[in-house]
C-alpha positions as CSV (number, residue, x, y, z in Angstrom):
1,X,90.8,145.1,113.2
2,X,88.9,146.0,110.6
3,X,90.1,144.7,113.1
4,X,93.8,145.0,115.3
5,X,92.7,144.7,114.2
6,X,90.8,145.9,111.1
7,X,89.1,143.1,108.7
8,X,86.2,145.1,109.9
9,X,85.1,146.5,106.9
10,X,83.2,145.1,104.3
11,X,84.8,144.3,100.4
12,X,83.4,144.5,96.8
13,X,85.0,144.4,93.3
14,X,87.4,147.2,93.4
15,X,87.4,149.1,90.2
16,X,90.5,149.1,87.7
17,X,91.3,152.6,88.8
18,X,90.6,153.5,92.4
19,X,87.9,155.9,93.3
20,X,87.1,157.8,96.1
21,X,83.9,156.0,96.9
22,X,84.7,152.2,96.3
23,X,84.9,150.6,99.6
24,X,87.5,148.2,98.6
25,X,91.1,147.6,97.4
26,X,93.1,144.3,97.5
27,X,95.9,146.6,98.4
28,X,94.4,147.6,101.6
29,X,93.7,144.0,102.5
30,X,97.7,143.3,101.6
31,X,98.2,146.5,104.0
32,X,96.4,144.2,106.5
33,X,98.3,140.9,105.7
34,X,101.8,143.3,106.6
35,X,100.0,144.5,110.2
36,X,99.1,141.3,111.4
37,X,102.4,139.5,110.2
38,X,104.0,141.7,112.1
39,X,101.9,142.3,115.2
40,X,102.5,138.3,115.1
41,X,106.3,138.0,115.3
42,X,106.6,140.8,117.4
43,X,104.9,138.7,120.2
44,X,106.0,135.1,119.1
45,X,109.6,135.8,118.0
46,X,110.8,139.0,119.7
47,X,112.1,139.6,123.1
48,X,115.1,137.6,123.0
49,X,118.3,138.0,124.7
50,X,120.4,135.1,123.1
51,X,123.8,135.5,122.2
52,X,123.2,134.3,118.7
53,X,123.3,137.7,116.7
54,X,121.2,136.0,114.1
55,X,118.5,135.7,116.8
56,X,119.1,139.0,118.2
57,X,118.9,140.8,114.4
58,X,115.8,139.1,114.1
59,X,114.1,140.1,117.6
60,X,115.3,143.7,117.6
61,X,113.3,143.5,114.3
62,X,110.2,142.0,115.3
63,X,110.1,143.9,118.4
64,X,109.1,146.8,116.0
65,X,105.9,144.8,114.5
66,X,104.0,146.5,117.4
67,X,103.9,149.3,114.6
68,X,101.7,146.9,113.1
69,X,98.7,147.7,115.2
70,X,99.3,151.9,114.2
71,X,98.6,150.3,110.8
72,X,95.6,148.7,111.7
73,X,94.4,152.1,113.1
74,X,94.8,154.1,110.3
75,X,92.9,151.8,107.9
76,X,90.1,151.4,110.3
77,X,90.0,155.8,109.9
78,X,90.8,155.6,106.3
79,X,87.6,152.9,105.7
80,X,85.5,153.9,108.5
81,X,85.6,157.6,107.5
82,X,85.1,157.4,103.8
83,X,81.8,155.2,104.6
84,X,80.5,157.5,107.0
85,X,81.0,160.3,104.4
86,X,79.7,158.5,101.7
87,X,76.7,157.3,103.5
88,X,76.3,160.8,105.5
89,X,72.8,161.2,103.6
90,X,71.3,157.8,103.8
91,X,68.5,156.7,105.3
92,X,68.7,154.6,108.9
93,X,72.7,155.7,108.6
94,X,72.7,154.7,112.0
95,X,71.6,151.5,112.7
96,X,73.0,150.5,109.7
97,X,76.3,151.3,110.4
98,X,76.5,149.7,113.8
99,X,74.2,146.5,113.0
100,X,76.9,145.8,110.5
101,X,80.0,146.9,112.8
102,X,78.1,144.2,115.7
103,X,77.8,141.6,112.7
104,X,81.4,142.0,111.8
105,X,83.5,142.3,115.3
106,X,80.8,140.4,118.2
107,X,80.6,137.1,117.7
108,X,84.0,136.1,117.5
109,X,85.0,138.1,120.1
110,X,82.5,137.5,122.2
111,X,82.3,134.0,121.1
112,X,86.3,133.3,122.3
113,X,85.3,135.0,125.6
114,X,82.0,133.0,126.2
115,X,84.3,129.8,125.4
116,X,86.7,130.7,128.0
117,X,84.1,131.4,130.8
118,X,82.7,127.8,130.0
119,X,86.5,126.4,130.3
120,X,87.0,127.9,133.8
121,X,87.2,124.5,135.8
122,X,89.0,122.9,133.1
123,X,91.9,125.7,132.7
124,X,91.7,126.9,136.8
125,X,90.6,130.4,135.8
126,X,90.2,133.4,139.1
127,X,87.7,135.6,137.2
128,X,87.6,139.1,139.3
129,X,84.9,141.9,138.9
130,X,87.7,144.0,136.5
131,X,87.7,141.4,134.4
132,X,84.1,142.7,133.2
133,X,86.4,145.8,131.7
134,X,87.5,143.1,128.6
135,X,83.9,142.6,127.9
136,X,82.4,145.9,128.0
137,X,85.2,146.8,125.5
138,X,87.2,149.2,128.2
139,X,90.3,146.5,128.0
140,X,92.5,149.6,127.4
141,X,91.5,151.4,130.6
142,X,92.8,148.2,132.5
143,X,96.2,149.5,133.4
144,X,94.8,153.0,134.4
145,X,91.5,151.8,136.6
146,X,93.0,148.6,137.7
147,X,96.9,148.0,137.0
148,X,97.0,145.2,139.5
149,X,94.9,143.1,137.8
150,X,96.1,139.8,136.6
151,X,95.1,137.6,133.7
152,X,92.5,134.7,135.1
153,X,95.0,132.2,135.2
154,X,98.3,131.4,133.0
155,X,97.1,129.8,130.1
156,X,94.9,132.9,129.1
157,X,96.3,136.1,127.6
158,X,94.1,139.1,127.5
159,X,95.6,142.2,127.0
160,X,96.2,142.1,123.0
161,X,92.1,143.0,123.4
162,X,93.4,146.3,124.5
163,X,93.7,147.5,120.9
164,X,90.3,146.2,119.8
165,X,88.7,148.6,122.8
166,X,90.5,151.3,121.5
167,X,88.7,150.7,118.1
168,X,85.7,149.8,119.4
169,X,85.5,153.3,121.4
170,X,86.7,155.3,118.4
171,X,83.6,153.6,116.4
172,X,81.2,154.9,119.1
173,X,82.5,158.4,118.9
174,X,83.3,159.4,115.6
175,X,80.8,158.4,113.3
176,X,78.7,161.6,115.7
177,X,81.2,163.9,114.9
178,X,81.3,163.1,111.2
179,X,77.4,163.4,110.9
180,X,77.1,166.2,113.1
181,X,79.9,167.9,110.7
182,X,79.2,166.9,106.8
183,X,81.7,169.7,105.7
184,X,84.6,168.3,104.3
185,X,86.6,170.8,105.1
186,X,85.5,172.1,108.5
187,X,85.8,168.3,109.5
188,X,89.5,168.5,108.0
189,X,90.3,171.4,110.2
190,X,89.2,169.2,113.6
191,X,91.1,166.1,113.1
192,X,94.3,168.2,112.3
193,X,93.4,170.0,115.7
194,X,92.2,166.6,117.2
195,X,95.9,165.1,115.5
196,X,98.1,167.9,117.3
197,X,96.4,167.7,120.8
198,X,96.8,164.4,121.5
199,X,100.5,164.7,120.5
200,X,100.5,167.5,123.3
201,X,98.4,165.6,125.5
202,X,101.1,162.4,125.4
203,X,104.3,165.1,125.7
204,X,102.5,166.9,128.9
205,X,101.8,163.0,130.4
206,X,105.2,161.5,129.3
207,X,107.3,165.2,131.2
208,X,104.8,163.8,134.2
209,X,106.2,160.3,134.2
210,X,102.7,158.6,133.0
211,X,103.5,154.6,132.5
212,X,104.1,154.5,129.1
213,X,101.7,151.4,128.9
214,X,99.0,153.5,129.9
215,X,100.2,156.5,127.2
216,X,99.9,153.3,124.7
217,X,96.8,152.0,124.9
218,X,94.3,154.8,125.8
219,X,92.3,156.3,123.0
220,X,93.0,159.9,123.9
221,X,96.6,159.0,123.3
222,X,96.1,157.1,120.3
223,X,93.8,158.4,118.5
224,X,95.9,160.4,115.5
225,X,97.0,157.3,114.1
226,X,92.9,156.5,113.2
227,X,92.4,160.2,112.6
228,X,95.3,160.6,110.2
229,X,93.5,157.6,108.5
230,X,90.3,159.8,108.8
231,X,92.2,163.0,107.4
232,X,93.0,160.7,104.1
233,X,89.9,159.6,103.5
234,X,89.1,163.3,103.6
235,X,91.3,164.4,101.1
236,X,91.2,161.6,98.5
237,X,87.7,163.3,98.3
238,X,89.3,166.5,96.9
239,X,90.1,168.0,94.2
240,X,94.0,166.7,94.5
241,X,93.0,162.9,95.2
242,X,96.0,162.0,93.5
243,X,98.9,164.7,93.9
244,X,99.5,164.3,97.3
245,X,103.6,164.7,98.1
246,X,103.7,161.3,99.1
247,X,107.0,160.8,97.3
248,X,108.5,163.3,100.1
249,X,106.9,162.4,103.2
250,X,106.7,159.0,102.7
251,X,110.7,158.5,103.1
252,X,110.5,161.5,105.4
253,X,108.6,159.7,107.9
254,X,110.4,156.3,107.5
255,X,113.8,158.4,108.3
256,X,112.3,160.0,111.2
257,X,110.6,156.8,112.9
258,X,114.3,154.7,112.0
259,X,116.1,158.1,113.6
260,X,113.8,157.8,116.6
261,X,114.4,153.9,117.0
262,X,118.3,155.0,117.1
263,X,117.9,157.3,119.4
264,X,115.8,155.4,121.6
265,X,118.6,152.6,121.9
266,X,115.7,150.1,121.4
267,X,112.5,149.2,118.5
268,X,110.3,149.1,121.3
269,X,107.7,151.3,122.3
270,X,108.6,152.3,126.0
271,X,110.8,155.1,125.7
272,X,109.7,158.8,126.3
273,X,110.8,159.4,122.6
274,X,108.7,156.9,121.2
275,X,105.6,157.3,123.3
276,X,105.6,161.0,122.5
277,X,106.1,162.4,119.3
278,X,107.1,158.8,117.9
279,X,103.6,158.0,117.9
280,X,102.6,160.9,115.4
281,X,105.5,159.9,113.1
282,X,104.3,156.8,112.6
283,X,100.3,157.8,112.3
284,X,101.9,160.0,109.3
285,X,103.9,157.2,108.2
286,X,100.8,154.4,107.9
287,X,99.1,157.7,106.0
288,X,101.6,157.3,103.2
289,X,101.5,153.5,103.2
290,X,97.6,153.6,103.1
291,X,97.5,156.2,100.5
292,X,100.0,154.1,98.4
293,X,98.0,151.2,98.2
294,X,94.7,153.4,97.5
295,X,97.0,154.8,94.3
296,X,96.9,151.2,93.3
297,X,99.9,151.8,90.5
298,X,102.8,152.8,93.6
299,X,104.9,149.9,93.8
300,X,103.9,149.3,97.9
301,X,100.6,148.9,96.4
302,X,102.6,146.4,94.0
303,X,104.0,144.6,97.4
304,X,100.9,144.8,99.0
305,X,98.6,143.3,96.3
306,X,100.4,139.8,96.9
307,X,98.2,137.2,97.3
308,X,99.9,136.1,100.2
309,X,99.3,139.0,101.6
310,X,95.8,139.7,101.1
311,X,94.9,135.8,102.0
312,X,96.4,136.7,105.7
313,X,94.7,139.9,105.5
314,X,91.6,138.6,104.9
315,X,91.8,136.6,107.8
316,X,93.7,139.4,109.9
317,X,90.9,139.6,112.6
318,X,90.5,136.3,113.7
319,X,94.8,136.1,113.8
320,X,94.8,138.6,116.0
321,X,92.0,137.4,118.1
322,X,93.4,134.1,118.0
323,X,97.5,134.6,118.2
324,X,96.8,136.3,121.6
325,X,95.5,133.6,123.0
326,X,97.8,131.2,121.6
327,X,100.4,133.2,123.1
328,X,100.4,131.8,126.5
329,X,100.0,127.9,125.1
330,X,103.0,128.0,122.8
331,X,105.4,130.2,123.9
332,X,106.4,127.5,126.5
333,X,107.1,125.6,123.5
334,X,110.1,127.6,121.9
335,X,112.9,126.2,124.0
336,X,112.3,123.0,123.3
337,X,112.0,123.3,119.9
338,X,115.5,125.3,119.8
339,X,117.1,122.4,121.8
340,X,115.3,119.8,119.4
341,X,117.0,120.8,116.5
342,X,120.1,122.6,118.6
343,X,120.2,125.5,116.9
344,X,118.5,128.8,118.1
345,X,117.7,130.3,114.9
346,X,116.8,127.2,113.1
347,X,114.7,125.9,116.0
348,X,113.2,129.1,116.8
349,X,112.1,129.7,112.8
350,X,110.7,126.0,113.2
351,X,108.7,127.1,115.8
352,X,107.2,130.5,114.6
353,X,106.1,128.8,111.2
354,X,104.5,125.9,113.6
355,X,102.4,128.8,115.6
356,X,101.6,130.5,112.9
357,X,100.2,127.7,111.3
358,X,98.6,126.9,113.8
359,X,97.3,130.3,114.5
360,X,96.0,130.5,110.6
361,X,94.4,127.0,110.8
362,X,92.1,128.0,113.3
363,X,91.3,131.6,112.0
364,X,90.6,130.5,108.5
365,X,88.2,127.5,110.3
366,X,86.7,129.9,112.6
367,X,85.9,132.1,109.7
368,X,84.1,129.9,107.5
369,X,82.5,127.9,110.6
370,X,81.3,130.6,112.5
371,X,82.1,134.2,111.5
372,X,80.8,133.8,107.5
373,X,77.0,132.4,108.3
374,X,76.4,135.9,110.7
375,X,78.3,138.4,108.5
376,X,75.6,137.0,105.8
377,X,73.0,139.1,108.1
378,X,74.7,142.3,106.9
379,X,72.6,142.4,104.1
380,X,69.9,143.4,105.7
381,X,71.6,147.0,106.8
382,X,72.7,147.4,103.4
């Protein structure tokens, strides 16, 4: 995330009124805080099938904080776009760029993987030659080169990484496509075509029964939700920065992604409705939440400028690192909580607010321990 994602980016001062070259807004980092809460409690509190219809309101809700991750994308286009336009000109664009990508998303998630090799005896790990697809960043092409493959033992979770490949890949190929093409407009034109093939591209492979996993997490498939990001970056840049229709499609595409929820008979992201044009509804409707906080005056920017907010969105990166491997230790954990206090809802909101802090305690450590010393490097690829 930056990163899943997407504390990737770099911040500075944000000015009082938002331009189209500041590479920082406390709103985005809110925007973050709401992805990662929600990418959070779709894993630790939905799923359920209990009776109690309290329980089941709250996981048919936080089964839709997958959404969260679509979020993620379209910020990472929105950021990553308007620095590689800004910066088309300068000097060593290149390794600049990518020394301070590596600075920013390596070492922790190398470092979490490096500390899991070195735990193998301890946690009874099976690595298997795959398993080199999570480290090479191709974590997403797991359940299409080798969807037999297991995690190395039960106490480790990998495939949350599947979004940070996606990402990762995206960073490789865009920033070529941006230089290569400095026209603002021209490079407008491709990501709308870019935006309406893969939506074609997911229709042909969901009428040919594709696993809707794989449809999920390939970049091919996913790709408009970080190129709609990369569209608004675009346009902020025009003359009508700040009269886009938001006002209509923004509850346009909230009524259309609800609709297709209905439909679908489920918040989940499985069904042929979803995993089609559901996808593209919801690139469109991160657009309008981006470009709301970017206003800085709409009152989602408002929402999303809570301090709250922007504290867990500072830290979104290592949550999401962090929560997926938390998963498999404390999910175990739930039942006995709800039996401790007998009471599913009471017990199982005991329990979330325990992982979470849990989950935050060692982000914001990791952060300042590790992660802050090594993003001071960035400096030098100013």
């Amino acid at each position: 995330m930056s990163s899943i994602p997407s504390p990737l980016l770099e911040t500075q001062q944000a000015p009082e009124r938002p331009k189209a070259q500041a590479k920082h807004y406390p709103a985005l980092d809110g925007l973050r805080g709401i992805a990662i809460l929600a990418v959070f409690f779709s894993h630790f509190g939905g799923g359920h099938s209990i009776a109690n219809p309290l329980v089941h309101a709250w996981s048919v809700i936080a089964d839709a904080g997958w959404m969260g991750v679509d979020l993620f994308f379209c910020l990472s286009g929105f950021l990553i776009t308007g620095i590689l336009v800004d910066t088309s000109k300068a000097a060593h664009r290149v390794k600049n760029f990518y020394a301070r990508r590596a600075l920013r998303i390596f070492p922790l998630f190398y470092g979490v993987l490096v500390i899991f090799l070195l735990l193998t005896p301890v946690l009874h790990l099976h690595w298997q030659r795959a398993h080199l697809l999570y480290f090479l960043y191709l974590g997403n092409m797991v359940p299409l080169i080798a969807p037999t493959l297991f995690s190395p033992g039960p106490r480790m979770g990998l495939t949350h990484l599947w979004s940070l490949a996606v990402e990762e890949q995206f960073y490789m190929l865009w920033p070529f496509v941006v230089w290569i093409m400095p026209n603002r407009r021209k490079l407008m034109h491709l990501s709308v075509v870019i935006v309406i093939a893969v939506l074609f591209l997911r229709l042909a492979l969901v009428l040919h029964h594709v696993d809707p996993f794989i449809i999920y997490s390939l970049l091919f498939t996913r790709a408009d939700s970080m190129i709609c990001g990369a569209i608004l970056a675009l346009l902020v840049r025009g003359p009508s920065a700040r009269a886009l229709p938001v006002h209509l499609v923004l509850p346009l595409s909230a009524l259309c992604t609800l609709a297709l929820f209905l439909a679908s008979h489920s918040s989940l992201h499985e069904s042929p409705l979803m995993s089609s044009i559901g996808y593209s509804v919801i690139a469109i409707l991160s657009s309008c939440l981006v470009y709301c906080a970017w206003l800085g005056e709409h009152w989602i920017a408002r929402i999303a400028n809570h301090s709250v907010l922007r504290f867990f969105g500072r830290y979104s990166y290592g949550l999401y690192i962090y929560h997926g491997f938390l998963i498999a230790f404390l999910l175990p954990w739930i039942v006995p909580f709800q039996r401790a206090f007998n009471s599913p809802s009471v017990g199982g909101a005991i329990f979330l607010m325990v992982a979470l802090g849990l989950t935050v305690t060692l982000a914001v450590l990791s952060y300042h321990l590790f992660e802050a010393p090594l993003l001071g490097l960035k400096k030098r690829f100013a």
